[in-house]
C-alpha positions as CSV (number, residue, x, y, z in Angstrom):
1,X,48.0,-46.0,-21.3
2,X,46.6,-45.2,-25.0
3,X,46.9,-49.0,-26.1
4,X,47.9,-46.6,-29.3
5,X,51.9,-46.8,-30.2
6,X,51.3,-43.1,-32.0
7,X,48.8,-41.3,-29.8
8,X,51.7,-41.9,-27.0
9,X,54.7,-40.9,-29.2
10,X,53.0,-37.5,-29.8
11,X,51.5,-37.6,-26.1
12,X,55.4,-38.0,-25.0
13,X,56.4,-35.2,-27.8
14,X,53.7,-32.4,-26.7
15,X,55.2,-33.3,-23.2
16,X,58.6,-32.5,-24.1
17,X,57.4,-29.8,-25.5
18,X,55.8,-28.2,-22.5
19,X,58.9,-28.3,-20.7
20,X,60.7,-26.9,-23.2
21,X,58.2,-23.9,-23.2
22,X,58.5,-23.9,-19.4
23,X,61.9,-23.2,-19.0
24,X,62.0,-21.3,-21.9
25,X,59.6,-18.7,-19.7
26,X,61.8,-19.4,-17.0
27,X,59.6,-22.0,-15.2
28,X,61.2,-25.0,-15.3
29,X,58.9,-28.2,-14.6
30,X,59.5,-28.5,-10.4
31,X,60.6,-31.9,-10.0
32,X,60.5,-34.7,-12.0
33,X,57.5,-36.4,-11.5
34,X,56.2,-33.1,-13.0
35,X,56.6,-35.4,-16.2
36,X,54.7,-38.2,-15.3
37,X,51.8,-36.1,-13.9
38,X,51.9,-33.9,-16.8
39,X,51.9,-37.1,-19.7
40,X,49.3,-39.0,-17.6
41,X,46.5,-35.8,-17.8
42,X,47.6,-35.7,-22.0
43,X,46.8,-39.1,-22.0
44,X,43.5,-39.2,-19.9
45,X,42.6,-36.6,-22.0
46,X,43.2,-38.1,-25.5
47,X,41.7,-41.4,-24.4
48,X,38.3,-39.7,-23.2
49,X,38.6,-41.3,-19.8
50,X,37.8,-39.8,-16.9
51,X,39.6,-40.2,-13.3
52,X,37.1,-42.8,-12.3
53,X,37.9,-46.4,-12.2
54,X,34.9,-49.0,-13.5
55,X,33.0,-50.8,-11.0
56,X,33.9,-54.0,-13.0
57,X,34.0,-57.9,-11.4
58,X,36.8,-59.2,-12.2
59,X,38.0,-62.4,-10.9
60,X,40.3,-62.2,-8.1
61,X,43.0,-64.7,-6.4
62,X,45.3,-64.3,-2.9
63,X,48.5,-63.6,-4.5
64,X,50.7,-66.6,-5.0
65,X,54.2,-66.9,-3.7
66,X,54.7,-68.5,-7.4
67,X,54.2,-65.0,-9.0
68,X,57.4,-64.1,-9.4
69,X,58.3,-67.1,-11.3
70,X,54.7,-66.9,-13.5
71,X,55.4,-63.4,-14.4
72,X,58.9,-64.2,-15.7
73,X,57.5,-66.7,-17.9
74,X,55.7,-63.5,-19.2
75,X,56.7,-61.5,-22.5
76,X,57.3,-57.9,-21.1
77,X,54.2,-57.6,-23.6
78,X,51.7,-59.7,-22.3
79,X,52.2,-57.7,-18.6
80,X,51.8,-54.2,-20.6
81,X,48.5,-55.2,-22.4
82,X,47.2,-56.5,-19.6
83,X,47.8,-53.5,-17.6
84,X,46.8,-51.0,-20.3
85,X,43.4,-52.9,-19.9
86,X,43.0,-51.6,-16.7
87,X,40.3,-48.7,-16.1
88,X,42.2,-45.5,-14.8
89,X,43.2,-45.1,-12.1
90,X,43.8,-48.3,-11.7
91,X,45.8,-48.7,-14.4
92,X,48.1,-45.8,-13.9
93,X,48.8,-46.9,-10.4
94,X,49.8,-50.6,-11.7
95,X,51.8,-49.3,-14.4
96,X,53.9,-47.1,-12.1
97,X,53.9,-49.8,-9.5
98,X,55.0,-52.6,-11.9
99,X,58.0,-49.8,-13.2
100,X,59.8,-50.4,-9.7
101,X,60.6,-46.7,-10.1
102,X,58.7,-44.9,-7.8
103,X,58.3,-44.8,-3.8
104,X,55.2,-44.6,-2.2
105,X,55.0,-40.9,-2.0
106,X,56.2,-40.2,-5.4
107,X,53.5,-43.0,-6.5
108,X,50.7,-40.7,-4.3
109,X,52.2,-37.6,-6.0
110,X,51.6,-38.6,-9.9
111,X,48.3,-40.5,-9.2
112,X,46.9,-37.4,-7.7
113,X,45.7,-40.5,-5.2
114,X,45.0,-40.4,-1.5
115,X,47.5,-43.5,0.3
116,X,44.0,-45.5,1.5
117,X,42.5,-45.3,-2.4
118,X,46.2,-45.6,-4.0
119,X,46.5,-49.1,-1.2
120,X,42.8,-50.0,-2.5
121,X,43.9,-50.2,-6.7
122,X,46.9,-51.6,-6.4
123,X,45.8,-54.3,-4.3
124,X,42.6,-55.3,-6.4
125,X,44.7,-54.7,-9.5
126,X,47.1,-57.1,-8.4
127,X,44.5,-59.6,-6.8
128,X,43.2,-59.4,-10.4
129,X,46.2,-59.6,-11.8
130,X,47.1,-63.2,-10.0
131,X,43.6,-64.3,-11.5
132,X,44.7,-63.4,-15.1
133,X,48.3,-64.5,-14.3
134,X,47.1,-68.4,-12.9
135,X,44.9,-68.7,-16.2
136,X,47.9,-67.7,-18.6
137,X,50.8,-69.3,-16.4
138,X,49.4,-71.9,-14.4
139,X,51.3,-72.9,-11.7
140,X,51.8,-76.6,-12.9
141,X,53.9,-75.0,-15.6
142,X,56.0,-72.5,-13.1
């Protein structure tokens, strides 16, 4: 999210941390998303950004039934940078989507998103996303 290797390491320490300190007083963190939730506000929070997404144009495609086979041309690198390029929310929600980790609820939960505006930047982010992905992987090469 900080597109800065050691802003994260001590984002991910300070969360540790706060755990720590929270069971220590006997208040463990409730569930495990409490985590997530928890490093995504340190992050927001070191990075300036507010919870608002731009109002950016970006090009967008209908997502290919190639994709799958574009993004595994990808380096796992090339799909992190462009996501940490995303404005937040946006990019939160794509990250956590992309992890394959989370269901729908728990992705609602961490955003701090309602389902209609969690629905609405996932699928521009990933209508985006196609647009970036036909440019870098065309589908000639797939």
């Amino acid at each position: 999210m900080l597109a800065d290797a050691r802003k994260a390491q001590e984002i991910f320490h300070a969360t540790l941390r706060a755990a720590a300190q929270r069971s220590a007083d006997g208040e463990p963190p409730i569930d495990r998303l409490w985590f997530f939730r928890e490093a995504r506000e340190r992050c927001l929070e070191a990075s300036g950004q507010g919870l608002q997404a731009e109002e950016i144009d970006l090009e967008k495609e209908e997502i290919g039934a190639a994709a799958p086979q574009q993004i595994a041309k990808l380096e796992a690198t090339q799909l992190a940078i462009w996501i940490s390029a995303a404005p937040d929310p946006q990019r939160s929600a794509l990250a956590l989507f992309y992890l394959d980790e989370f269901d729908q609820a728990e992705l609602l939960a961490i955003t701090e998103s309602k389902p209609a505006e969690l629905a609405k930047l996932l699928s521009n982010g990933r209508h985006e996303f196609q647009a970036w992905l036909n440019a870098t992987v065309p589908l000639a090469e797939t």
